[in-house]
Backbone as XML, in Angstrom:
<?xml version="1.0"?>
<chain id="A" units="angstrom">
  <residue number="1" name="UNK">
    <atom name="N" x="-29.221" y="0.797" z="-38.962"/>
    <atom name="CA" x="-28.880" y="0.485" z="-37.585"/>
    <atom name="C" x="-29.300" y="1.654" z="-36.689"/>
  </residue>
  <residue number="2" name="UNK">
    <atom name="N" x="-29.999" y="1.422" z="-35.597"/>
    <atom name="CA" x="-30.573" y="2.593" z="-34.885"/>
    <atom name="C" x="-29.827" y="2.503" z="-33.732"/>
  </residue>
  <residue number="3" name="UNK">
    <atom name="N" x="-29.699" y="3.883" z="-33.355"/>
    <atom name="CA" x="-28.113" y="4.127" z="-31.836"/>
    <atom name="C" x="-29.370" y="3.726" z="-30.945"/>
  </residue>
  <residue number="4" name="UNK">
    <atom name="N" x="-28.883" y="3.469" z="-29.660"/>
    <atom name="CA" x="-29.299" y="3.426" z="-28.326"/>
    <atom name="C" x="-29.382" y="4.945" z="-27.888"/>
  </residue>
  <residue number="5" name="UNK">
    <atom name="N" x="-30.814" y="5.411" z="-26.932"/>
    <atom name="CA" x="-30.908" y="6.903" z="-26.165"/>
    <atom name="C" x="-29.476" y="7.450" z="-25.569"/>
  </residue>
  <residue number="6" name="UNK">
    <atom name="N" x="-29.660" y="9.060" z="-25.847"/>
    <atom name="CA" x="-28.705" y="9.421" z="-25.515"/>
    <atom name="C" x="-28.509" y="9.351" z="-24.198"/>
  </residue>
  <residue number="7" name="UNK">
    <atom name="N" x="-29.326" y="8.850" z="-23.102"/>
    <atom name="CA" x="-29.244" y="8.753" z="-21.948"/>
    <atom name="C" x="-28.416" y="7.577" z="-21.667"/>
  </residue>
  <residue number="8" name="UNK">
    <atom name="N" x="-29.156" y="6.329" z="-22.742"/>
    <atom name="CA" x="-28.253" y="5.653" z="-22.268"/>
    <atom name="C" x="-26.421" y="5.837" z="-22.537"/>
  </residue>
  <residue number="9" name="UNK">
    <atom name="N" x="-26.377" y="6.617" z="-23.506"/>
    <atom name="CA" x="-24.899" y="6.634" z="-23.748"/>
    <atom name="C" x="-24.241" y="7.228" z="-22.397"/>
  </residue>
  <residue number="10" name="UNK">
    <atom name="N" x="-24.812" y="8.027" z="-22.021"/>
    <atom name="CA" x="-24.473" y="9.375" z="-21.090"/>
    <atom name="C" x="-24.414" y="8.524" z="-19.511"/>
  </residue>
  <residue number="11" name="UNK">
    <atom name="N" x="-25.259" y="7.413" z="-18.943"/>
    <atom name="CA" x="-25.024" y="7.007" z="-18.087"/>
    <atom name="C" x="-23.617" y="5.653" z="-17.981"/>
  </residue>
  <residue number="12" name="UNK">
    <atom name="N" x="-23.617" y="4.947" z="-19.456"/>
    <atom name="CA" x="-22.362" y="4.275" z="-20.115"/>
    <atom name="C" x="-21.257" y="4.795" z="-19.484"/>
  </residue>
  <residue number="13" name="UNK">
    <atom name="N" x="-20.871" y="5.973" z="-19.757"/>
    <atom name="CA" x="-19.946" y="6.867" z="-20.224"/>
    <atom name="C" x="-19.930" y="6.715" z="-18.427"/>
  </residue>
  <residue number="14" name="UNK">
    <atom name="N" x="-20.476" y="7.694" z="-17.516"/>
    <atom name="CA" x="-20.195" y="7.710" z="-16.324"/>
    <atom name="C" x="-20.006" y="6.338" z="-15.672"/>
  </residue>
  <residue number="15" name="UNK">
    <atom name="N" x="-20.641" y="5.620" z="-16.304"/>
    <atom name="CA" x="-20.142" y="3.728" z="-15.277"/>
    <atom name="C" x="-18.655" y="3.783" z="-15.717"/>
  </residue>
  <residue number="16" name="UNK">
    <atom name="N" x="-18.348" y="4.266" z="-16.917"/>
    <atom name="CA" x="-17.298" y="3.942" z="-16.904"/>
    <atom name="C" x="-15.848" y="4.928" z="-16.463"/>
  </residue>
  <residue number="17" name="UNK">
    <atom name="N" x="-16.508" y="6.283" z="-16.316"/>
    <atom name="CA" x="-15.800" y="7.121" z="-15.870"/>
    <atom name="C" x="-15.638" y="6.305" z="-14.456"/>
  </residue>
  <residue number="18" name="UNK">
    <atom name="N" x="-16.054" y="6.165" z="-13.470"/>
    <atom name="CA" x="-16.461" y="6.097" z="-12.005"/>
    <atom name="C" x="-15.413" y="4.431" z="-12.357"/>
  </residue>
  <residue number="19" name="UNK">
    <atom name="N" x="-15.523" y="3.611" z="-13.147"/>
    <atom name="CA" x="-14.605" y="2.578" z="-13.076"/>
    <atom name="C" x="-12.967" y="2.756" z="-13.268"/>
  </residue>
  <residue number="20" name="UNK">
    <atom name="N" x="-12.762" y="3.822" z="-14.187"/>
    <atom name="CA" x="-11.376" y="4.208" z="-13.985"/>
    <atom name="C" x="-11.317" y="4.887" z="-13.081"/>
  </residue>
  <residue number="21" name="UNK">
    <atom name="N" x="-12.155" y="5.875" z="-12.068"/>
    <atom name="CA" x="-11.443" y="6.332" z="-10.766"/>
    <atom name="C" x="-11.234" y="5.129" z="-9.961"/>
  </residue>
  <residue number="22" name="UNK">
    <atom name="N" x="-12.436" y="4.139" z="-9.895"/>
    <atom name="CA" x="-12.210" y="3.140" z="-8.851"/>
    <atom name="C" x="-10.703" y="2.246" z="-8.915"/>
  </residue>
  <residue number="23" name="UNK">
    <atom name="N" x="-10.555" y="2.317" z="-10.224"/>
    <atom name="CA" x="-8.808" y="1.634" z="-10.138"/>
    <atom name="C" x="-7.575" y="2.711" z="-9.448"/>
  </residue>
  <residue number="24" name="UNK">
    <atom name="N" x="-8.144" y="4.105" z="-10.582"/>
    <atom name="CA" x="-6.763" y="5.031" z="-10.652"/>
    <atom name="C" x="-6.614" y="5.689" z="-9.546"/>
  </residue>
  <residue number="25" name="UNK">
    <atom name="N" x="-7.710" y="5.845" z="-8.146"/>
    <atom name="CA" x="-7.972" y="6.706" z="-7.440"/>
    <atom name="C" x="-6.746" y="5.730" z="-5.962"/>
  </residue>
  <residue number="26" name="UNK">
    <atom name="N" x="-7.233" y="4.572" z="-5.840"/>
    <atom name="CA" x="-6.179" y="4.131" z="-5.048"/>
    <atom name="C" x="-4.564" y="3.917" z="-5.637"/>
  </residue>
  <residue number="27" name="UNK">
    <atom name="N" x="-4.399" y="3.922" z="-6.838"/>
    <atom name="CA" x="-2.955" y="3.871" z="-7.229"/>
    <atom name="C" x="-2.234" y="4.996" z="-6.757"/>
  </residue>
  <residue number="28" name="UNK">
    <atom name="N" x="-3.058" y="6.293" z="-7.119"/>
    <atom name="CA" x="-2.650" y="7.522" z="-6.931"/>
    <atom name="C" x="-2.252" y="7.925" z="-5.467"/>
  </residue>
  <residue number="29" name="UNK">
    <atom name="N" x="-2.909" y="7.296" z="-4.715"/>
    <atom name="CA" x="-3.021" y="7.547" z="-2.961"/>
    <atom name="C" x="-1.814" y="6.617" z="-2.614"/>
  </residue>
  <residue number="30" name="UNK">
    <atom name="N" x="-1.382" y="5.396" z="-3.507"/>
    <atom name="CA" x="-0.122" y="4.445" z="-3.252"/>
    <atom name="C" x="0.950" y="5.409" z="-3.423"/>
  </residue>
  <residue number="31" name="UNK">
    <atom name="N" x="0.985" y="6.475" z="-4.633"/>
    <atom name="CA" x="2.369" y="6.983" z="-5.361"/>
    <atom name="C" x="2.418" y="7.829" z="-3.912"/>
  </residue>
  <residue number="32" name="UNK">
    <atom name="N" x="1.380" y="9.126" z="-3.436"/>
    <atom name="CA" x="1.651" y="9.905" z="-2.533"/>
    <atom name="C" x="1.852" y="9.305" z="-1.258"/>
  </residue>
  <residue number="33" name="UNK">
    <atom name="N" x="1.625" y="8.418" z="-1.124"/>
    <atom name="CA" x="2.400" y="7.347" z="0.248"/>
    <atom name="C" x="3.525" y="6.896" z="0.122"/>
  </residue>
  <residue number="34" name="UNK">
    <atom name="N" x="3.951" y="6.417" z="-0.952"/>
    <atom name="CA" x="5.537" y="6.035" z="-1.028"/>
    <atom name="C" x="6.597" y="7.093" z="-1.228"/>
  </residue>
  <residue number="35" name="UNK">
    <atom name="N" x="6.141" y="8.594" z="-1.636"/>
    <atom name="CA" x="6.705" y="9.609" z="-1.665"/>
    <atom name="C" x="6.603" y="10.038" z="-0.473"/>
  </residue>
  <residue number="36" name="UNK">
    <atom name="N" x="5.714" y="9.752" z="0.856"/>
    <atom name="CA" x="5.761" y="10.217" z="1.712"/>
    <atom name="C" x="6.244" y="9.368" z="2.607"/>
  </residue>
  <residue number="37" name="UNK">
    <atom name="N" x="6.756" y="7.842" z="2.780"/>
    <atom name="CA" x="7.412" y="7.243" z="3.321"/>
    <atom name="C" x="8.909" y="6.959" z="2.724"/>
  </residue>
  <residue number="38" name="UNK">
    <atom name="N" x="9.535" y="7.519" z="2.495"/>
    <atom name="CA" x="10.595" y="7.067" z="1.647"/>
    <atom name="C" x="11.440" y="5.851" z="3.007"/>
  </residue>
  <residue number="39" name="UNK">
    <atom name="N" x="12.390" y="5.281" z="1.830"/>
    <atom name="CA" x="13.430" y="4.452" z="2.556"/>
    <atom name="C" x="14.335" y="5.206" z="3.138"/>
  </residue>
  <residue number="40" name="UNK">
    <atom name="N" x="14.416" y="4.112" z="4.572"/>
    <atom name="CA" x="15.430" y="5.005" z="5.535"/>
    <atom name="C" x="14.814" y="6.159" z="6.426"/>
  </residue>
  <residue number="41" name="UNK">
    <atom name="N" x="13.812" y="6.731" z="6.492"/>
    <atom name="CA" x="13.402" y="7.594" z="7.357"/>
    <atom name="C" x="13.021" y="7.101" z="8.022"/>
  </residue>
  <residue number="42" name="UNK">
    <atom name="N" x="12.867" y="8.127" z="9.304"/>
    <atom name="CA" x="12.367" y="7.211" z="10.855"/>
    <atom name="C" x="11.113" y="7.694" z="11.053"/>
  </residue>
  <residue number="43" name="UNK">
    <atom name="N" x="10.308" y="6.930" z="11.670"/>
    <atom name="CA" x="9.590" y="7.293" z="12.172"/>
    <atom name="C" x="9.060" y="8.373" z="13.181"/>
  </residue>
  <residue number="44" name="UNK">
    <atom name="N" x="10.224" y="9.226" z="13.861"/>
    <atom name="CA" x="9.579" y="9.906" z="14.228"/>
    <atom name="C" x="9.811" y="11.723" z="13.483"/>
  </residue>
  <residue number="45" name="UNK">
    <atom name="N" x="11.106" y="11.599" z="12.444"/>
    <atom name="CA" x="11.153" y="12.101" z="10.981"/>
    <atom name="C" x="9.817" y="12.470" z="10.714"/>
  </residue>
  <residue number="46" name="UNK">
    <atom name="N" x="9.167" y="11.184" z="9.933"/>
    <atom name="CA" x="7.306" y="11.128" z="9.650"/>
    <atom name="C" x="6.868" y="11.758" z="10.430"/>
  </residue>
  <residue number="47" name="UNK">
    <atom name="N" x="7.055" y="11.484" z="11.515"/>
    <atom name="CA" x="5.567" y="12.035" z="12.381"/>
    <atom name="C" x="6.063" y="13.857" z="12.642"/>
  </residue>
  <residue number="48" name="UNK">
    <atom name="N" x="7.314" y="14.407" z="12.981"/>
    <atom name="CA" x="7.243" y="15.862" z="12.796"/>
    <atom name="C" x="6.885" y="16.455" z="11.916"/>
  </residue>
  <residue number="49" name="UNK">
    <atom name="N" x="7.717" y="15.830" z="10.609"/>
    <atom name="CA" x="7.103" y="16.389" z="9.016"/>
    <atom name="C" x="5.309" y="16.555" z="8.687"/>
  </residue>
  <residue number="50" name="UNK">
    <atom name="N" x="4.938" y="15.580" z="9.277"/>
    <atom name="CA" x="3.017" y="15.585" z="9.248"/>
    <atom name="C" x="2.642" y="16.186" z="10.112"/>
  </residue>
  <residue number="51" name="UNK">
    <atom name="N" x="3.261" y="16.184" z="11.564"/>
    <atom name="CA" x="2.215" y="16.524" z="12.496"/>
    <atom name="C" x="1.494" y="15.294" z="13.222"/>
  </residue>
  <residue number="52" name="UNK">
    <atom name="N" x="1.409" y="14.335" z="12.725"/>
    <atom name="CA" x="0.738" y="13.458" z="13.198"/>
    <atom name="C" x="1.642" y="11.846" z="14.145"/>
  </residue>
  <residue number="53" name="UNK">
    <atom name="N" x="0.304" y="11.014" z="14.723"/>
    <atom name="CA" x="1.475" y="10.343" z="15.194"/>
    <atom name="C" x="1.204" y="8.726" z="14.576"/>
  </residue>
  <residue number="54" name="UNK">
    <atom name="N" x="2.503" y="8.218" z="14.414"/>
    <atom name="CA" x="1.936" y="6.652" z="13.668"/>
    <atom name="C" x="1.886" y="5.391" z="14.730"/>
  </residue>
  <residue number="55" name="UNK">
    <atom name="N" x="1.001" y="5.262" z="14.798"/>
    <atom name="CA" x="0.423" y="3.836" z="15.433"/>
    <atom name="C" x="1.266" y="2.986" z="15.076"/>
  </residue>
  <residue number="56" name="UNK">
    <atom name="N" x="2.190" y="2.247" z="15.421"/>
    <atom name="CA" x="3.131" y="1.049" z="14.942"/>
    <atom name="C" x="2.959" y="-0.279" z="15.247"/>
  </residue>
  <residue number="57" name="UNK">
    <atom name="N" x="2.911" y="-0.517" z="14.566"/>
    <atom name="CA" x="2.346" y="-2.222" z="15.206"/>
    <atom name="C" x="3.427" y="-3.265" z="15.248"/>
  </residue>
  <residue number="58" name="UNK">
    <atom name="N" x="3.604" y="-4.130" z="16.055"/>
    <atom name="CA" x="4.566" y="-5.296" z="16.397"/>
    <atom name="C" x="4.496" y="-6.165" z="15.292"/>
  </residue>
  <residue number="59" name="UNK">
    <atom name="N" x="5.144" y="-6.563" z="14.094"/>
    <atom name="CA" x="5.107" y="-7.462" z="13.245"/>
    <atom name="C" x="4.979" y="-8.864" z="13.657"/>
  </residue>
  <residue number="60" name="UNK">
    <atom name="N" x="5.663" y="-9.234" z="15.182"/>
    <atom name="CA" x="5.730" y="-10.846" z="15.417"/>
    <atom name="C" x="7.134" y="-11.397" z="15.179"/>
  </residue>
  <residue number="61" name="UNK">
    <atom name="N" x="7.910" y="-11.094" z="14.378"/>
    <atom name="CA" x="9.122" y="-11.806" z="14.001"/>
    <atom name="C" x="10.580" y="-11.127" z="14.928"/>
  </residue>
  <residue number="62" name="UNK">
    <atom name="N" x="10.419" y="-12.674" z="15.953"/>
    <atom name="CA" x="11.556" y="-11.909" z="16.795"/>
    <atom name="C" x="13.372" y="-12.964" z="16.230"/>
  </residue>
  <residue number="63" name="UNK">
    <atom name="N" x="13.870" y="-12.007" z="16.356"/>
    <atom name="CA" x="15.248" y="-12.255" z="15.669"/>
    <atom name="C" x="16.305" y="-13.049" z="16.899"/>
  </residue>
  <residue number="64" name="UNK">
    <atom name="N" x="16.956" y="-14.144" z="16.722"/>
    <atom name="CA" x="17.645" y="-15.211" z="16.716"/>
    <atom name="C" x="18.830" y="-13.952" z="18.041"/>
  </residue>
  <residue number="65" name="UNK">
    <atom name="N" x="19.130" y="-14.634" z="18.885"/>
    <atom name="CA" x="20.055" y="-14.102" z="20.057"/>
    <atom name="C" x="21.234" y="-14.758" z="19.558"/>
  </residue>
  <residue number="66" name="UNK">
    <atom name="N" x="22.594" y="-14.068" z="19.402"/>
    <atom name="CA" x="22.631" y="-12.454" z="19.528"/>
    <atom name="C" x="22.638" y="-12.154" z="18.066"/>
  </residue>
  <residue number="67" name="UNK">
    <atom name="N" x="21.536" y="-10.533" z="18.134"/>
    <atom name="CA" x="21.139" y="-10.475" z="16.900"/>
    <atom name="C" x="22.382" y="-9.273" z="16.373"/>
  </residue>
  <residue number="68" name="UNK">
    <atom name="N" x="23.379" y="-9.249" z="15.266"/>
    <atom name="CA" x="23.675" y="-8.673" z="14.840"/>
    <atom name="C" x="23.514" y="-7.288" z="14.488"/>
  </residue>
  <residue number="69" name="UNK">
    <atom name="N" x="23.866" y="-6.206" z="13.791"/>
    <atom name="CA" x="23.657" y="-4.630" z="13.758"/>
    <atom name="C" x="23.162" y="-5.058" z="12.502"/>
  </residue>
  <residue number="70" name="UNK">
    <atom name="N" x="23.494" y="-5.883" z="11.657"/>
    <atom name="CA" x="23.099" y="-5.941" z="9.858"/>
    <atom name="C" x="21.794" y="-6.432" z="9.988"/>
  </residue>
  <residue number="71" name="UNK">
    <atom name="N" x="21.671" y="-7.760" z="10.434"/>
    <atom name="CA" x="20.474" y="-8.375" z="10.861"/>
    <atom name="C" x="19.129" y="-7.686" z="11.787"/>
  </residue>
  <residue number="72" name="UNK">
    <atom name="N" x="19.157" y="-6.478" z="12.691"/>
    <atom name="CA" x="18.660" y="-5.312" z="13.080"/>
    <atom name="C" x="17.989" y="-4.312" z="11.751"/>
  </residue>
  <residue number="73" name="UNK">
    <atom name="N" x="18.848" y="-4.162" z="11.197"/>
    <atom name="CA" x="18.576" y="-3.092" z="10.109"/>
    <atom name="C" x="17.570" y="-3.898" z="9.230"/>
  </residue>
  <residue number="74" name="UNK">
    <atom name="N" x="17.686" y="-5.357" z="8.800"/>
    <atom name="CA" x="16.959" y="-5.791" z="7.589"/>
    <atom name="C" x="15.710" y="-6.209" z="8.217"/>
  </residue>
  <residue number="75" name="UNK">
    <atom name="N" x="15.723" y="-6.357" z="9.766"/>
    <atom name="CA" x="14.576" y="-7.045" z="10.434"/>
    <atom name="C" x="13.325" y="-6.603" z="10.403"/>
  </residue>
  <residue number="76" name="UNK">
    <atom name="N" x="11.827" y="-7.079" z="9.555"/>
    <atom name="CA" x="10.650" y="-6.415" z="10.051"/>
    <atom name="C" x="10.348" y="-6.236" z="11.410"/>
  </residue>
  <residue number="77" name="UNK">
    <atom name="N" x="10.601" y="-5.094" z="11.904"/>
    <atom name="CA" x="9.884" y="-5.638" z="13.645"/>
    <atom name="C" x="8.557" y="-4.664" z="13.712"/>
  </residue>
  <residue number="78" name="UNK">
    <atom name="N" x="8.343" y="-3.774" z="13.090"/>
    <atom name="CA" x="7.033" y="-2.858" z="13.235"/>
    <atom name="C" x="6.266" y="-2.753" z="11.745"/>
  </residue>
  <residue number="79" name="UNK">
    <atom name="N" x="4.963" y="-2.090" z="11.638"/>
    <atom name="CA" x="4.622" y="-2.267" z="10.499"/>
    <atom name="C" x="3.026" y="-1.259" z="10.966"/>
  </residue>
  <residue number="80" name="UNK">
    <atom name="N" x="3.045" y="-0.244" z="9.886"/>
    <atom name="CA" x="1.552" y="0.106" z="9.713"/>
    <atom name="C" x="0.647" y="0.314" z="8.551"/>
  </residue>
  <residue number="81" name="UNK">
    <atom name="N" x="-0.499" y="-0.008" z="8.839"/>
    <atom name="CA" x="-0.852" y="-0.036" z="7.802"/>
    <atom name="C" x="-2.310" y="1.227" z="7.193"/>
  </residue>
  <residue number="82" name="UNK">
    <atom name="N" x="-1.564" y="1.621" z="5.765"/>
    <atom name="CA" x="-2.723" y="2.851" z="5.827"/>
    <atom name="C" x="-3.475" y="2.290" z="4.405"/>
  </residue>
  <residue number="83" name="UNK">
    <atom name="N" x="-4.118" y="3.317" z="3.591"/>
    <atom name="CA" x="-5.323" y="3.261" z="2.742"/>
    <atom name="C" x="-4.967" y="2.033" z="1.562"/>
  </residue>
  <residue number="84" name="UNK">
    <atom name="N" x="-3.655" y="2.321" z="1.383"/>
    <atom name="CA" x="-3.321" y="1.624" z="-0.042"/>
    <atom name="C" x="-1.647" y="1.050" z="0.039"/>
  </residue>
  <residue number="85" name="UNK">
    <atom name="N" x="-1.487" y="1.098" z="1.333"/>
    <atom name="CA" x="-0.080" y="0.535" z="1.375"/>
    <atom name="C" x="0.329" y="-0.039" z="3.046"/>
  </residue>
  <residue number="86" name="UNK">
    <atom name="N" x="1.081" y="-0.687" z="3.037"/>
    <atom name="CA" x="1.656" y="-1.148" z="3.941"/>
    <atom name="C" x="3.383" y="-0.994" z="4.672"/>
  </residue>
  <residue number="87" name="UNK">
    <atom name="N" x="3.443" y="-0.637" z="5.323"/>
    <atom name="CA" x="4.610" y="0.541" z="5.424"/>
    <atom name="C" x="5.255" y="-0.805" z="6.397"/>
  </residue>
  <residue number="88" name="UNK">
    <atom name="N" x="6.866" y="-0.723" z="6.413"/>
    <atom name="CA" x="7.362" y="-1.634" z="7.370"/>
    <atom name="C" x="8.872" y="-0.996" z="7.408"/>
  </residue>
  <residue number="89" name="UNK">
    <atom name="N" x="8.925" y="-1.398" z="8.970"/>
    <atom name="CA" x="9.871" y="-0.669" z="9.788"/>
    <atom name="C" x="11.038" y="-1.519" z="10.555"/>
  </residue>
  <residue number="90" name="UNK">
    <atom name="N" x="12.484" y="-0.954" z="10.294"/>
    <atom name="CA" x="13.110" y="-2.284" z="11.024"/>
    <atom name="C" x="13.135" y="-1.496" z="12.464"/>
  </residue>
  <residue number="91" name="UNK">
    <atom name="N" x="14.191" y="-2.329" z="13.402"/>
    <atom name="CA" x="14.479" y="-2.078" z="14.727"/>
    <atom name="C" x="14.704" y="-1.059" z="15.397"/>
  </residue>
  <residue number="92" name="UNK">
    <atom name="N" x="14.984" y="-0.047" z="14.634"/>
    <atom name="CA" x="15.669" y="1.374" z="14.785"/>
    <atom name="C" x="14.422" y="2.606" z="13.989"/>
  </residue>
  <residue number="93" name="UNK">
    <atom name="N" x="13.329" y="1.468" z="13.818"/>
    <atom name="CA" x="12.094" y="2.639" z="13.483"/>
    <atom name="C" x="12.224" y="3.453" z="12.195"/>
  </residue>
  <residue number="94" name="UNK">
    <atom name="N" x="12.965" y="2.836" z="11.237"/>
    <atom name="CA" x="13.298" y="3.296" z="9.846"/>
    <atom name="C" x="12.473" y="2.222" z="8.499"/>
  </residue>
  <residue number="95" name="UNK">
    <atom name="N" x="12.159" y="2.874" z="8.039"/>
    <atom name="CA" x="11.251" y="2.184" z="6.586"/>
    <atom name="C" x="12.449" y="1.765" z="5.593"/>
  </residue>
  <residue number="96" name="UNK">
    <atom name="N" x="11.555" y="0.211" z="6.028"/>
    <atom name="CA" x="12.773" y="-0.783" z="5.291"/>
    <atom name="C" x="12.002" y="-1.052" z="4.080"/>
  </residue>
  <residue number="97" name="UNK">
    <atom name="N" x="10.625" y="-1.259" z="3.772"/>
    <atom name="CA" x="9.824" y="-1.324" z="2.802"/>
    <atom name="C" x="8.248" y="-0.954" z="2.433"/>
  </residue>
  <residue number="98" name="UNK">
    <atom name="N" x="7.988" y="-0.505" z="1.261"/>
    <atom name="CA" x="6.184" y="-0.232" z="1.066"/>
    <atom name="C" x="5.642" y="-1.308" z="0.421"/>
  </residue>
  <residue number="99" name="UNK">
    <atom name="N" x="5.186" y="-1.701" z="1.169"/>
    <atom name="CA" x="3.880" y="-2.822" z="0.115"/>
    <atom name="C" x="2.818" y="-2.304" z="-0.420"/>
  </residue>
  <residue number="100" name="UNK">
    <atom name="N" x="2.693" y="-2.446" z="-1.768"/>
    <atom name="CA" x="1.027" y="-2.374" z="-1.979"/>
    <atom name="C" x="0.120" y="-3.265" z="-1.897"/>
  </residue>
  <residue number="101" name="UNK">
    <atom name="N" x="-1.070" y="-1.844" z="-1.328"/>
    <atom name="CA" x="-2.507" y="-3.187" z="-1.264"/>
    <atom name="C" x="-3.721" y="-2.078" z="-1.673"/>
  </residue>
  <residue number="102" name="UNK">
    <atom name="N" x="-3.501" y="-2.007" z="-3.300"/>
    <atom name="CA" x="-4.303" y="-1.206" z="-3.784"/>
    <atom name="C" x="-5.700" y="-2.534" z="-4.272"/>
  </residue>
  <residue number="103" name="UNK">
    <atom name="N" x="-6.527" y="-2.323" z="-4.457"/>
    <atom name="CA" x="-7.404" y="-3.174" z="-4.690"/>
    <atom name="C" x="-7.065" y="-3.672" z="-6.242"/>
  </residue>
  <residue number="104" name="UNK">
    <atom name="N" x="-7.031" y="-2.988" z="-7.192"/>
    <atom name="CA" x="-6.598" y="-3.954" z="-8.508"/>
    <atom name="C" x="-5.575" y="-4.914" z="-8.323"/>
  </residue>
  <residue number="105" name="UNK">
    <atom name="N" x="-4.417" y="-4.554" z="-7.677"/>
    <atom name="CA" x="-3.406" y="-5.555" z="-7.093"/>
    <atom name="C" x="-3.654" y="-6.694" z="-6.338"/>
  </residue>
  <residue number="106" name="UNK">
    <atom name="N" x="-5.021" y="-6.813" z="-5.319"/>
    <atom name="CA" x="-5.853" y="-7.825" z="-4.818"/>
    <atom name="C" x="-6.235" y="-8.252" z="-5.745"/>
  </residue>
  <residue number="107" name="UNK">
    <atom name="N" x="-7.134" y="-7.806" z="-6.654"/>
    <atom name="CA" x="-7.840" y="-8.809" z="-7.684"/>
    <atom name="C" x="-6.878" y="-9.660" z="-8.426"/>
  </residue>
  <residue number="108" name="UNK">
    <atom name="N" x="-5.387" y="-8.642" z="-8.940"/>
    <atom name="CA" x="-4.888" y="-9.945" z="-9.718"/>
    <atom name="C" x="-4.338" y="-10.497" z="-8.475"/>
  </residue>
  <residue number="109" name="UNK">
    <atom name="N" x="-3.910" y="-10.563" z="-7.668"/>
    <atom name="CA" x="-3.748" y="-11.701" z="-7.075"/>
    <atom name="C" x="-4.461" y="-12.968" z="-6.877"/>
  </residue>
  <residue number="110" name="UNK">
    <atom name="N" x="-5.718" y="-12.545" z="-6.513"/>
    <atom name="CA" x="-6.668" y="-13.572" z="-6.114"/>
    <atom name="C" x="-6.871" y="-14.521" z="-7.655"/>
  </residue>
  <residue number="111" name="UNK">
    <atom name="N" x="-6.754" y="-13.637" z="-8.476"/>
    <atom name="CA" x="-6.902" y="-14.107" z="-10.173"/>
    <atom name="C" x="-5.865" y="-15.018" z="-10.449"/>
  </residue>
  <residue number="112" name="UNK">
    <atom name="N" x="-4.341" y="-15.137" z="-10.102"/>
    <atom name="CA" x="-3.192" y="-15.440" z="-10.166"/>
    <atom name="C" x="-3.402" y="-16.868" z="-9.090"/>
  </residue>
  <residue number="113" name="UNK">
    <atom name="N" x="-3.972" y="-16.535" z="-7.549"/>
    <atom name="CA" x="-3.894" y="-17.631" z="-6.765"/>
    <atom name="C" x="-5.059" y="-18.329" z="-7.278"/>
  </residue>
  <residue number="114" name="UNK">
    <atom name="N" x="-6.334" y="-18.071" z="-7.977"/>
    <atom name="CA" x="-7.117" y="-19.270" z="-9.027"/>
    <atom name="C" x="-6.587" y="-19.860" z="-9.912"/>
  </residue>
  <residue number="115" name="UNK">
    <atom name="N" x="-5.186" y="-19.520" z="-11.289"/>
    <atom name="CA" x="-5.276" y="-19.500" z="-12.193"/>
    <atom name="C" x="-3.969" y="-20.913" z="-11.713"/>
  </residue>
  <residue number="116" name="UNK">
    <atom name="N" x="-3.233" y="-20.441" z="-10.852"/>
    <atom name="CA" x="-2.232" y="-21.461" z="-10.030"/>
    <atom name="C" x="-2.989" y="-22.806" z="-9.487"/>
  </residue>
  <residue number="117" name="UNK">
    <atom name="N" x="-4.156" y="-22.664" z="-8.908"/>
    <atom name="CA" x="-4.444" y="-23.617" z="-8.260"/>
    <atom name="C" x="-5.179" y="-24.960" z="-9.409"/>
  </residue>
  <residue number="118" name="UNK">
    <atom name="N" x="-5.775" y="-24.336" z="-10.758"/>
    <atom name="CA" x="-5.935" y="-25.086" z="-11.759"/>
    <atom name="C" x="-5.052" y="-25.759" z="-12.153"/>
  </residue>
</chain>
């Protein structure tokens, strides 16, 4: 049995190096985002601790008159979104939750919404 050039092994080897960063490289950028948004901090908490300022965006979902203090707290009303996650904020500008949207997590989804629709 005769091996394949060592070139070819050697360029193998890097497709496949470069394929585990392409998964592990956005997971990693998810962990240091959710360590850097924790639950319950406010937004403007975030923005002294960085230095920077967060763009907040209006989610759309406006809450039922008269809206309660409990119902306030659980409410999405803001939301931004960065490299590998999706950050969401209730009424009072505090992180109620992180979503991920790392790209392997897209694929199985999209894999999951084919495998459903069969």
């Amino acid at each position: 049995m005769k091996l394949a050039p060592k070139g070819v092994w050697i360029l193998s080897g890097g497709l496949l190096l470069l394929a585990c960063f392409w998964i592990i490289g956005p997971e990693l950028q998810y962990r240091r985002e959710v360590r850097r948004y924790k639950i319950g901090t406010t937004s403007t908490a975030i923005e002294k601790e960085d230095g920077t300022h967060l763009n907040l965006q209006i989610s759309g979902n406006i809450l039922p008159e008269p809206a309660t203090e409990d119902m306030k707290r659980r409410h999405p009303a803001y939301y931004i979104r960065t490299g590998c996650a999706e950050v969401v904020f209730n009424d009072y500008y505090e992180v109620i939750h992180v979503w991920k949207r790392t790209p392997l997590l897209r694929l199985m989804w999209r894999i999951n919404s084919d495998w459903a629709a069969d």
